[in-house]
C-alpha positions in Angstrom: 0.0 0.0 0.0 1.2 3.5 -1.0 -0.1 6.2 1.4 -0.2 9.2 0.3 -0.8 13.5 1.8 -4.6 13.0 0.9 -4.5 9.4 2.9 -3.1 10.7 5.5 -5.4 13.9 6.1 -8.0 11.4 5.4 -6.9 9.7 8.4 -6.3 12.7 10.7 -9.8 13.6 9.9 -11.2 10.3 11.2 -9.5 10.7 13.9 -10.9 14.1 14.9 -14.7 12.2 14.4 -13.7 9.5 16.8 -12.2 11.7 19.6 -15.4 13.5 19.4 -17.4 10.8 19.6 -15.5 9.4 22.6 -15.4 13.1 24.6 -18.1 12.0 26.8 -16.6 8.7 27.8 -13.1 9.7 28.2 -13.7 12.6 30.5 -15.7 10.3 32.8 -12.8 7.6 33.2 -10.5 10.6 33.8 -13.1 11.9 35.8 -12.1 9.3 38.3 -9.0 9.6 38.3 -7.8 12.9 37.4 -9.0 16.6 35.6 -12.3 15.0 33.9 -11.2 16.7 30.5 -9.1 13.8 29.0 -11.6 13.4 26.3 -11.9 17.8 25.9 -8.4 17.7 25.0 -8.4 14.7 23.1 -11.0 16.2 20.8 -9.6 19.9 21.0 -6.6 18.7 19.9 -7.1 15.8 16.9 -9.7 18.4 15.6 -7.3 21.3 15.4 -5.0 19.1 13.5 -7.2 17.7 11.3 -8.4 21.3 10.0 -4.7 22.9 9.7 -4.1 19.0 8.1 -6.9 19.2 5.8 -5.5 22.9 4.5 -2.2 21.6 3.0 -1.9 21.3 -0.6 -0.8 17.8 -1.3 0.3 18.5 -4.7 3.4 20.6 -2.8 3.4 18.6 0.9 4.5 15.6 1.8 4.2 13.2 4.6 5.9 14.7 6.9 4.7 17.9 6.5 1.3 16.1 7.2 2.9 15.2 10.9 5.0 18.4 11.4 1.8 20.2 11.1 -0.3 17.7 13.7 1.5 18.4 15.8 2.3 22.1 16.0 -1.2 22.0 15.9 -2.1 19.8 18.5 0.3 21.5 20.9 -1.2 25.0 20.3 -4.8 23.7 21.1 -3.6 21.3 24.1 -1.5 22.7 26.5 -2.2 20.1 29.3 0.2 17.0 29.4 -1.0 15.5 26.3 -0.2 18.0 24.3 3.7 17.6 24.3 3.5 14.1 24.5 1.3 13.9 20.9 3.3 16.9 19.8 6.3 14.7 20.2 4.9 11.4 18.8 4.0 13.8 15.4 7.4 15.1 15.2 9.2 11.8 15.7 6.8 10.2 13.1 7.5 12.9 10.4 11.1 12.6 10.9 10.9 9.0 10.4 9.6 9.5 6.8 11.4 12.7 5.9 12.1 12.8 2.4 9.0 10.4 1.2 6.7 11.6 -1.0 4.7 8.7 -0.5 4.7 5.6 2.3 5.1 2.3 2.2 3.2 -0.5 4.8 7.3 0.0 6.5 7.4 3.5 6.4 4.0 3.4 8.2 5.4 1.1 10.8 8.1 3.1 11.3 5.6 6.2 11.7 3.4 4.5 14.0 6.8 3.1 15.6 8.3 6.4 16.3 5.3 7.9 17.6 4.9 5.2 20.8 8.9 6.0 21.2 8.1 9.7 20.8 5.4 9.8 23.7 7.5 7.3 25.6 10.6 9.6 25.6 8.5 12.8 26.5 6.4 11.8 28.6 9.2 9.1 30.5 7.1 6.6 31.6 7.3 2.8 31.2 4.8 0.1 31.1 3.6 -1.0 34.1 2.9 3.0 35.4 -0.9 3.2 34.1 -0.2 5.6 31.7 -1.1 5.8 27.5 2.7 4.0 27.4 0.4 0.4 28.5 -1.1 0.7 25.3 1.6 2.2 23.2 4.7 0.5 24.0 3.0 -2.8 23.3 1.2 -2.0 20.0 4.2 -0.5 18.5 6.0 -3.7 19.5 2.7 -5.8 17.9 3.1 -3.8 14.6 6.7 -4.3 14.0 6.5 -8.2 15.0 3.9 -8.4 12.0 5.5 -6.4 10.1 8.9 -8.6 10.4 6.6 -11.6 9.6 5.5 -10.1 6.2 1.9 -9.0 7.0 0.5 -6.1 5.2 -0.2 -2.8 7.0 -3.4 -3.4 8.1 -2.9 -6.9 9.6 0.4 -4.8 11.3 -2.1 -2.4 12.5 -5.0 -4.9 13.5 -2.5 -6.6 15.8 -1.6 -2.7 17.4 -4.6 -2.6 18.0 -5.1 -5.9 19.4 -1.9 -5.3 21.7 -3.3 -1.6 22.9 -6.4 -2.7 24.1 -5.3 -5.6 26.2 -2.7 -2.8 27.5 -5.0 -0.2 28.4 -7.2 -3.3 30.1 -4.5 -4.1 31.9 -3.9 -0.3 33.7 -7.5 -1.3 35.5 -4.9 -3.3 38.1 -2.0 -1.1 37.9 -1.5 1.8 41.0 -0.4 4.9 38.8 3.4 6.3 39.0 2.8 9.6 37.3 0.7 12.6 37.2 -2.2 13.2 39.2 -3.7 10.6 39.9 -0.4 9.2 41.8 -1.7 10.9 44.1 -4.7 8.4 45.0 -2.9 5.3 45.9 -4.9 2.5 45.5 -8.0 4.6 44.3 -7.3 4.1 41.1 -7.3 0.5 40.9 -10.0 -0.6 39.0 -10.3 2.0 36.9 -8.7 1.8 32.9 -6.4 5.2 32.4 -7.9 7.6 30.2 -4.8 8.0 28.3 -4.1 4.7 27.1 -8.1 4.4 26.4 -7.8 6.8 23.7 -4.6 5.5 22.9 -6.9 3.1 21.7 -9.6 5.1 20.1 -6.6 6.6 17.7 -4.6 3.1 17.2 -8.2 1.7 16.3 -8.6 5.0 13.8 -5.7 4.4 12.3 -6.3 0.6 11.3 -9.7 1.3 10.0 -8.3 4.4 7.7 -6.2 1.8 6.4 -8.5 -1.3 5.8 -9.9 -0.5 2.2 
């Protein structure tokens, strides 16, 4: 698969309609355990992307102009802790491609790759800390496993997915070892972090932008 500026915005756009459509939800699980407006930045961020996306002429962008522009994006409309942290994983990923005028399923991979290493790195967590790392780290590991086996991108991407979601199921029994909701002990336990649920919502995004 060759995936291309128009792809791509294409994608961030779906994005921005699934963040939206989640809002609700992923304030209420932060709600728990932190700010309650997870899902408020989640969606004021994917949609200002999407629109500042959606205005580059793909005829003179490329690929990583897509990214470099998420993210500047994203970080102006999100200045809580997601902001850097998706900032980051849209810089990384454009300078993973840089040069392409088009990607391969590999150069995807190494996109979606960067990105997990991207808000690993920023944010300095590791799995096992209830953060959106639980379902990052382990999807990006998923992806490249397939990919190494010779699966196309969106088998690579189905088992992301596959991997994020048992991660961010798994953060129900971790204690959390950043942010706020360090604070609350063994409150949290029980309760699925808000940032690697939509971790999810955006890995599950991505897969189905790419499954036609």
């Amino acid at each position: 698969m060759q995936v291309d500026v128009v792809r791509l915005q294409e994608m961030f756009g779906a994005i921005a309609q699934a963040m939206a459509r989640e809002k609700e939800r992923l304030c209420e699980l932060d709600g728990v355990i932190g700010d309650a407006d997870h899902g408020i930045a989640m969606e004021l961020g994917f949609s200002a992307a999407a629109k500042a996306v959606a205005a580059l002429d793909p005829a003179t962008s490329d690929p990583t102009a897509v990214f470099n522009t998420a993210a500047k994006s994203f970080l102006s409309a999100v200045g809580a802790s997601s902001g850097p942290l998706y900032a980051t994983a849209f810089m990384r990923a454009g300078a993973a491609v840089k040069g392409k005028p088009s990607l391969t399923d590999g150069d995807m991979i190494d996109a979606f790759e960067a990105m997990a290493k991207g808000i690993q790195d920023r944010g300095k967590a590791e799995p096992g800390e209830k953060t959106m790392v639980d379902a990052w780290a382990p999807a990006a590991a998923a992806a490249r496993s397939a990919q190494l086996e010779g699966k196309p991108l969106v088998a690579c991407l189905e088992a992301a997915l596959d991997a994020a979601t048992k991660g961010a199921e798994a953060t129900k029994d971790m204690i959390a070892a950043k942010g706020r909701s360090s604070r609350l002990g063994d409150r949290v336990i029980g309760h699925m972090d808000p940032g690697a649920a939509s971790a999810v919502v955006l890995i599950d995004t991505i897969a189905r932008s790419f499954d036609a």
